[in-house]
matplotlib code that plots the C-alpha trace (Angstrom):
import matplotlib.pyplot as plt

x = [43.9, 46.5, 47.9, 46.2, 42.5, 44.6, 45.3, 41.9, 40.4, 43.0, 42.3, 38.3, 38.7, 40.6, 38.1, 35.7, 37.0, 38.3, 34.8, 32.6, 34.9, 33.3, 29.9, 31.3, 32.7, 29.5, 26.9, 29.8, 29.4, 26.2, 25.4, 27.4, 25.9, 22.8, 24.1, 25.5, 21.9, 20.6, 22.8, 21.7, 17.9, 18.3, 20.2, 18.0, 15.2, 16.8, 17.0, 13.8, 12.4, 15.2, 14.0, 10.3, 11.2, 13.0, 10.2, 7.9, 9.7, 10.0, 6.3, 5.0, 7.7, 6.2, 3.0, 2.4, 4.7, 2.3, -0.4, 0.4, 1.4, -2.1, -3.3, -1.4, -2.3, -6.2, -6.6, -4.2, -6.8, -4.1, -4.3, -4.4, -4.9, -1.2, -1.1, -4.1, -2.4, 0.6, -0.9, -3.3, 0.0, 1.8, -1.7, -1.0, 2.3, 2.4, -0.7, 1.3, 4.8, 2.3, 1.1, 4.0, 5.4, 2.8, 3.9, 7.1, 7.2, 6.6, 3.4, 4.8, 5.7, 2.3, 0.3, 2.2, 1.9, -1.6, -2.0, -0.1, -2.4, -5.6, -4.3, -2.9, -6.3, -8.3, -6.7, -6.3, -10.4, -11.3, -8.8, -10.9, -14.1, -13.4, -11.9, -15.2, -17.3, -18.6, -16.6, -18.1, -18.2, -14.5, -13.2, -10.7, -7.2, -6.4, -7.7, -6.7, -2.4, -2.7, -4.2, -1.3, 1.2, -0.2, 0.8, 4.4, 5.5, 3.4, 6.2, 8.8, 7.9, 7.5, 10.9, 12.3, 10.2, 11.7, 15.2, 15.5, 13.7, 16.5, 19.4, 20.2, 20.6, 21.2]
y = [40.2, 40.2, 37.6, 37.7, 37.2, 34.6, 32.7, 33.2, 31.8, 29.1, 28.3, 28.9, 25.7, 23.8, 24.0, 23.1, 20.3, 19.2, 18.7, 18.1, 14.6, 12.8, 13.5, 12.8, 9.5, 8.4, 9.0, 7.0, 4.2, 4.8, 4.2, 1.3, -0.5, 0.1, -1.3, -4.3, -4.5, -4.3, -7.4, -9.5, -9.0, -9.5, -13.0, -13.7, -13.2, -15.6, -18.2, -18.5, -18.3, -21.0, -23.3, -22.7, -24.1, -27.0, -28.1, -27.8, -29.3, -32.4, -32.3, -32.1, -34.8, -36.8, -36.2, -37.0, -40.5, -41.6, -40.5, -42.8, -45.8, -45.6, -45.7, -48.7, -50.6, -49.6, -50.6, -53.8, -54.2, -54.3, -50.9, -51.3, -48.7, -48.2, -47.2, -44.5, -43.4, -42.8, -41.1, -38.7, -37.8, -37.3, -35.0, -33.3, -32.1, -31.1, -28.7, -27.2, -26.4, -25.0, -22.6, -22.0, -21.2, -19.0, -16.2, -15.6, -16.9, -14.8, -15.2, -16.6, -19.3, -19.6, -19.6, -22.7, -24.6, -23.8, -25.5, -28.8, -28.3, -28.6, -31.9, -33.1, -32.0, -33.4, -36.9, -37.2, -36.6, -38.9, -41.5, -41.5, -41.8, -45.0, -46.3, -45.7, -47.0, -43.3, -42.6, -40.5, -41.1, -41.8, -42.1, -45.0, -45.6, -46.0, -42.5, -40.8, -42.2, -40.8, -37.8, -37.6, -38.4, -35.1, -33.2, -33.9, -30.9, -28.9, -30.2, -29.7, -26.0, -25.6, -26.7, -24.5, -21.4, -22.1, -22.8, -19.3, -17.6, -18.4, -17.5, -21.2, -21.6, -24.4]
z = [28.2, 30.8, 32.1, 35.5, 34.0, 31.9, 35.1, 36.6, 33.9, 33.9, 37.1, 37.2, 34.3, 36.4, 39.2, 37.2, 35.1, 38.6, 39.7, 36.9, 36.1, 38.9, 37.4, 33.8, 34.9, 36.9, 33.7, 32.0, 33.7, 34.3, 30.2, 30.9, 33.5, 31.3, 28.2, 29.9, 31.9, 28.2, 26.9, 30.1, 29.6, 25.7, 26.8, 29.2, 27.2, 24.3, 26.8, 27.7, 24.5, 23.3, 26.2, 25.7, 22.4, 23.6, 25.5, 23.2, 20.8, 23.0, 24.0, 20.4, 18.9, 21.9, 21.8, 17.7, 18.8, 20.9, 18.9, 16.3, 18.7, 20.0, 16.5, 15.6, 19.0, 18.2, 14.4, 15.7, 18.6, 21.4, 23.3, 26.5, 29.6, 30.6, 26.8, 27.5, 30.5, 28.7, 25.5, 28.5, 30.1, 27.0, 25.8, 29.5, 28.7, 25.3, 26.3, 29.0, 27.2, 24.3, 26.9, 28.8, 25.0, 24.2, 26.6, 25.6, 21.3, 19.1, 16.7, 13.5, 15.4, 17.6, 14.4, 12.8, 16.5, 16.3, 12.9, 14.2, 17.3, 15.4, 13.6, 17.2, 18.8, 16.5, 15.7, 19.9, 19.7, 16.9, 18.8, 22.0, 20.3, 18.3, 21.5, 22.9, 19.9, 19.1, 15.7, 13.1, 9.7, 8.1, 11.3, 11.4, 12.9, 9.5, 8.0, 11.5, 10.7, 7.5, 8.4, 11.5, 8.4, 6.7, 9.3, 9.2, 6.8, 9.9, 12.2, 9.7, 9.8, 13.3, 13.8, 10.7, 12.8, 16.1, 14.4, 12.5, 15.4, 18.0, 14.6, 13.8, 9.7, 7.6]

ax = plt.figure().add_subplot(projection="3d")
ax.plot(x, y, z, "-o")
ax.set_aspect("equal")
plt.show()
């Protein structure tokens, strides 16, 4: 090879490199700007989820409290309207955060809310009807707070769901 092909060829890569490095650095930074767009949406995403479960955290907590106030106040005879405003309002919430929280958690923890929320549903019911005078058979303020008592390892594991969902551990 002599040494003028030598410094075409030289010079032909030189070109070349000279004008391919603008396209090189741009898909660079290009797979950058999508990894970093990556990280954001992952965060993002975390914090939504982490403040879905916040909320709902707070609503349920809330929401079994002043189940069980109203329980004492009715077997003690002393519920008053104020206190069935505040246990409707308290109903109100939790049933929004649980929907809110059901489009962005994941199922595992979905399927434990929805087991709390059949105790919470279902001792809210049985509440209304013995204020009324309708109870069903077994149905006392008594049965209902130990029934609401049963319910607290169902809270305990919502919170342990929630917890290793969002990478907290013990």
């Amino acid at each position: 090879m002599s040494a003028a092909i030598a410094a075409m060829i030289t010079a032909v890569f030189g070109v070349l490199g000279t004008l391919f490095a603008p396209v090189l650095t741009s898909r660079v930074a290009s797979r950058q700007r999508t990894a970093e767009h990556q990280v954001a949406e992952e965060r993002r995403l975390f914090e939504e989820r982490r403040s879905a479960y916040i909320s709902m955290n707070r609503a349920t907590g809330h929401f079994h409290t002043l189940l069980k106030d109203a329980l004492h106040r009715t077997r003690d005879g002393v519920c008053t309207d104020e206190d069935r405003v505040r246990l409707e309002e308290g109903r109100r919430d939790y049933r929004d955060r649980y929907a809110e929280a059901q489009m962005i958690v994941p199922e595992v923890v979905l399927d434990a809310s929805r087991e709390l929320n059949v105790v919470l549903a279902g001792t809210d019911a049985a509440l209304k009807r013995i204020d009324r005078g309708l109870s069903r058979d077994g149905e006392t303020p008594d049965q209902l707070l130990l029934d609401l008592k049963a319910a607290d390892p169902r809270l305990t594991a919502l919170h342990r769901l929630m917890r290793q969902d969002l990478g907290v551990s013990d």
